[in-house]
KOLMAR-484306 format. One line per field, with one value per residue (C-alpha): residue in three letters; x, y, z; residue number from 1. Coordinates in steps of 0.05 Angstrom, whole numbers, plus 5000, padded with zeros to 4 digits. Example, Ala and Ser with C-alpha at 12.3 -4.5 7.8 and 13.67 -1.06 7.14 Angstrom:
BEGIN
resn: ALA/SER $
c1: 5246/5273 $
c2: 4910/4979 $
c3: 5156/5143 $
resi: 1/2 $
END
This chain:
BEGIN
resn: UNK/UNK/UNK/UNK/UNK/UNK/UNK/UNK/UNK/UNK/UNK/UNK/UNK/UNK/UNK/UNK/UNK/UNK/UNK/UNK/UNK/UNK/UNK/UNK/UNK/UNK/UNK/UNK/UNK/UNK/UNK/UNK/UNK/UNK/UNK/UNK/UNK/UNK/UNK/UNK/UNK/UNK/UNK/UNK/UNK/UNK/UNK/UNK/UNK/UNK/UNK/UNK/UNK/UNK/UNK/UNK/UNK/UNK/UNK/UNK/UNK/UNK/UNK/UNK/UNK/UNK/UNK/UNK/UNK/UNK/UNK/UNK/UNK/UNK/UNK/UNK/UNK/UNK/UNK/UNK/UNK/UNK/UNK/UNK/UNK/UNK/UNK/UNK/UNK/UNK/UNK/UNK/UNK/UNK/UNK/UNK/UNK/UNK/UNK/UNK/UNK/UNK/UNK/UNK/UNK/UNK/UNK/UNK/UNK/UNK/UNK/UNK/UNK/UNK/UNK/UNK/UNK/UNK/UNK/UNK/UNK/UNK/UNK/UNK/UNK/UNK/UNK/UNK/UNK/UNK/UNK/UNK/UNK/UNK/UNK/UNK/UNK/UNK/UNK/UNK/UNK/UNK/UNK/UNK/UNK/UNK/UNK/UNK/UNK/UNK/UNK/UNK/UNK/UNK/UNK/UNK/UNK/UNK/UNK/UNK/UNK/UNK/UNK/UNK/UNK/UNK/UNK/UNK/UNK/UNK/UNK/UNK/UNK/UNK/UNK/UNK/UNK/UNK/UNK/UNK/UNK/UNK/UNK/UNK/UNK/UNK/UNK/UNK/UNK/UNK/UNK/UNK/UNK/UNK/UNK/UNK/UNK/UNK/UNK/UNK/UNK/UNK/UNK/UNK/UNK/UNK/UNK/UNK/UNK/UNK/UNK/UNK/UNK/UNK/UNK/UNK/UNK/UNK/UNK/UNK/UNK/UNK/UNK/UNK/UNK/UNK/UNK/UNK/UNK/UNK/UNK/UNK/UNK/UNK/UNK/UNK/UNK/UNK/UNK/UNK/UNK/UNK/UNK/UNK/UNK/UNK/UNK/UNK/UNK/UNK/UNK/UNK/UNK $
c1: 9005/8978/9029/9064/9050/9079/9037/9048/9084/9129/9210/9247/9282/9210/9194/9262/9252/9184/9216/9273/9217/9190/9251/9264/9206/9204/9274/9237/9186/9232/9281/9221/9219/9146/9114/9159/9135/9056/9018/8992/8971/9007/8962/8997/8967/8993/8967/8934/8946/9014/9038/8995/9002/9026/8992/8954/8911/8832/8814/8864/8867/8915/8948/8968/9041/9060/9078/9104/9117/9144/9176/9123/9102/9171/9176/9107/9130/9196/9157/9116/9181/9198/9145/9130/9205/9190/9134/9176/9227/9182/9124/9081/9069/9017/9025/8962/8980/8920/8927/8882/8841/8826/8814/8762/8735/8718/8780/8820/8885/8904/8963/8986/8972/8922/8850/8804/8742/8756/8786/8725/8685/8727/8734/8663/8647/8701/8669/8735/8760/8787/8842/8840/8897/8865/8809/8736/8733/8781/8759/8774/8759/8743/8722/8705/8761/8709/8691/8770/8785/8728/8747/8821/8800/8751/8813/8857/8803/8791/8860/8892/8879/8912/8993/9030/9031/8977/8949/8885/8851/8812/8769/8698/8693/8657/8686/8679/8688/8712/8651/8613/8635/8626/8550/8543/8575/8525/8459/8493/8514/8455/8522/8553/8632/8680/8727/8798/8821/8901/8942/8999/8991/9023/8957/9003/9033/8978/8933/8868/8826/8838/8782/8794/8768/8786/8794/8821/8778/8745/8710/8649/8653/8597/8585/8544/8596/8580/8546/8585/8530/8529/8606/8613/8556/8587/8656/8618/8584/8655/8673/8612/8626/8701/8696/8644/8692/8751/8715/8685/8747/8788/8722/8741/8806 $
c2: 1219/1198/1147/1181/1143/1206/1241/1300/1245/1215/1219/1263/1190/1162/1240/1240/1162/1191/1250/1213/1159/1222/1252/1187/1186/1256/1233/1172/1211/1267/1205/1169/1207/1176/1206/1276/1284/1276/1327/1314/1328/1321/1324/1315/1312/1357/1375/1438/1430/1410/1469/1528/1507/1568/1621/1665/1685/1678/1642/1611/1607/1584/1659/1647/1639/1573/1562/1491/1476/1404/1355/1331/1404/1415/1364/1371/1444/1415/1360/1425/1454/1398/1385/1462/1467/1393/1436/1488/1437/1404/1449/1397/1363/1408/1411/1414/1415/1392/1424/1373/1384/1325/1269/1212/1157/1084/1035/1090/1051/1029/1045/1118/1154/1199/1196/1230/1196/1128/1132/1150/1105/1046/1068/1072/1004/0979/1012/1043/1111/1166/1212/1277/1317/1386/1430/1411/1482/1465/1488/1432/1427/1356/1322/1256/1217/1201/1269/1294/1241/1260/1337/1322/1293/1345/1391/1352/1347/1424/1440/1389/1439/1494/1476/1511/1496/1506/1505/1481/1481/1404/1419/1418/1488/1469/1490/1446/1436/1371/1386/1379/1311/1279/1309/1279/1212/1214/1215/1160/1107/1126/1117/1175/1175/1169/1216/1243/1301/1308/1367/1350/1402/1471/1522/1582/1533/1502/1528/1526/1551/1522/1552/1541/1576/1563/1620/1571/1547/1500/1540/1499/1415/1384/1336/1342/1340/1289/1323/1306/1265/1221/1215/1197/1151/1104/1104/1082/1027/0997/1000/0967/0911/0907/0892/0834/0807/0799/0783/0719/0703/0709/0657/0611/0604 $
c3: 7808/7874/7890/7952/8020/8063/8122/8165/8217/8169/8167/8131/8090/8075/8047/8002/7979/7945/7916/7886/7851/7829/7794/7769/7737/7705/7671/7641/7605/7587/7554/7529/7451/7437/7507/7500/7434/7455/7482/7556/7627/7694/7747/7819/7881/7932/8004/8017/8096/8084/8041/8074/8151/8179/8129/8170/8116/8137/8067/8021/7951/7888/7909/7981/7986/8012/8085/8103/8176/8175/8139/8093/8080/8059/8022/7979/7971/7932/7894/7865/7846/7813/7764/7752/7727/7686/7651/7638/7599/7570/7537/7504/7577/7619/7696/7746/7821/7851/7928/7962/8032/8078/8047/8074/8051/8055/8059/8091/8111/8185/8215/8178/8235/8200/8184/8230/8202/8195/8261/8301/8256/8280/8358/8358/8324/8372/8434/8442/8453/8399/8416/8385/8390/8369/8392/8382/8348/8298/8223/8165/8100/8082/8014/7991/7966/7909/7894/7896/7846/7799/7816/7789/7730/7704/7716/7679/7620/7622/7625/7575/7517/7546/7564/7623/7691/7738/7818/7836/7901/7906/7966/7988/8005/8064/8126/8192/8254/8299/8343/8280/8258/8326/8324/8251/8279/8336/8291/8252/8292/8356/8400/8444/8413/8476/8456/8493/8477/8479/8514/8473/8416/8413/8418/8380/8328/8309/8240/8280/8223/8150/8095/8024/7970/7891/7841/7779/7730/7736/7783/7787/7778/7743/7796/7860/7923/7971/8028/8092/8133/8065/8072/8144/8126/8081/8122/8170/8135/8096/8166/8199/8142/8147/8224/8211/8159/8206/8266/8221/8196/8264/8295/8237/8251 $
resi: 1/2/3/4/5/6/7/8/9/10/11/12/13/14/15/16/17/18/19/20/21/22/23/24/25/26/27/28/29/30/31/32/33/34/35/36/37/38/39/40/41/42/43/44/45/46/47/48/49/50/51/52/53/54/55/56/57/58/59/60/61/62/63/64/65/66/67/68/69/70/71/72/73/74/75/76/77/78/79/80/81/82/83/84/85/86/87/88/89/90/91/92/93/94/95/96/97/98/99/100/101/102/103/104/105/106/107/108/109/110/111/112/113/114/115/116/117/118/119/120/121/122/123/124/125/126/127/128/129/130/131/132/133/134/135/136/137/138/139/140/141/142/143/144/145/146/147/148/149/150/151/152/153/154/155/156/157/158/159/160/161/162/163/164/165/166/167/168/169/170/171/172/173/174/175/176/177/178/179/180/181/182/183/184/185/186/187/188/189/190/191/192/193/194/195/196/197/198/199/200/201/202/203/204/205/206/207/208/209/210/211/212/213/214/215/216/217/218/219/220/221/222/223/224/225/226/227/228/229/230/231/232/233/234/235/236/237/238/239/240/241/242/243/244/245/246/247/248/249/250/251/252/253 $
END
């Protein structure tokens, strides 16, 4: 389940519209007798930012107690909730919370107010500038929307044989910095990024330092991660390509 739209800037009714599809849907398997009597795998994906934003734990793991500080936090914490206690009705159905890190990716969509990646990839293709409204210094942990996908799946494949409810950390295990993905967007495009950097967040508030670290099984994925220059690579490119597309189809019009 991947279907929620919600960020860390949306409203507290867009939040509650995606938990109540959610419990709707929960009901509809538990009253559907052919898929309650089957045995199968939930796999959900959560938001490790979201749910451990103000732990102050140095590295965080399946065992750190969740922290939310906003709406959406909130609300991801509560969608847990509700599938972990869906498990616990329903036995035969196996529960994986997949606690993502920051996604990227190519065809990252406009307009959500999120996406660090894509957004200096377009600014720069644009000659524009990128506002960043946190410190350069600023430790993420991001992972290839590819490689999460492939990541929850070997989880739900490992795990289907074994029914309960379980957490799982989805990240790259790579911890970095803003200043680092300018540099990396520097080699890349052979452009300086013009980039602003914002006042406007609280310095005490704010989780300046976000390393994950799994301790679930799987604990290794049989895939090579996508190495970060690779990553910011091929946003770039969809990017690069996407621009051309709309700028010829704006000139033939």
């Amino acid at each position: 389940w991947a279907a929620g739209v919600g960020t860390m800037h949306s409203t507290v009714p867009e939040l509650l519209l995606e938990t109540k599809i959610l419990t709707r849907l929960t009901q509809l398997i538990q009253s559907n007798k052919i898929l309650n009597s089957v045995r199968a795998c939930f796999n959900f994906a959560s938001s490790a930012g979201a749910v451990y934003a103000g732990s102050t734990e140095l590295i965080l793991n399946e065992t750190t107690s969740v922290s939310p500080m906003n709406a959406y936090g909130f609300e991801k914490v509560k969608q847990e909730e509700l599938l972990m206690a869906f498990g616990r009705e329903n036995p035969r159905i196996g529960i994986v919370i997949s606690r993502l890190s920051t996604l990227y990716g190519p065809g990252q969509a406009f307009g959500k107010g999120q996406g660090l990646i894509a957004e200096i990839a377009r600014r720069i293709l644009k000659n524009q500038h990128a506002s960043i409204y946190v410190p350069f210094d600023t430790i993420r942990d991001y992972i290839y929307s590819f490689d999460a996908a492939k990541a929850m799946i070997e989880t739900s494949n490992v795990l289907s044989d074994e029914l309960g409810q379980t957490i799982k950390i989805i990240a790259s295990e790579r911890p970095t910095t803003i200043a680092e993905i300018i540099s990396l967007f520097k080699n890349i495009s052979k452009r300086t990024p013009r980039i602003i950097l914002s006042d406007s967040y609280n310095r005490n508030a704010y989780n300046r330092k976000v390393i994950l670290k799994s301790i679930h099984q799987p604990l290794k994925f049989n895939f090579a991660k996508t190495s970060l220059l690779i990553g910011i690579s091929n946003v770039y490119s969809f990017e690069k390509q996407n621009l051309k597309i709309l700028n010829t189809q704006l000139v033939s019009n």
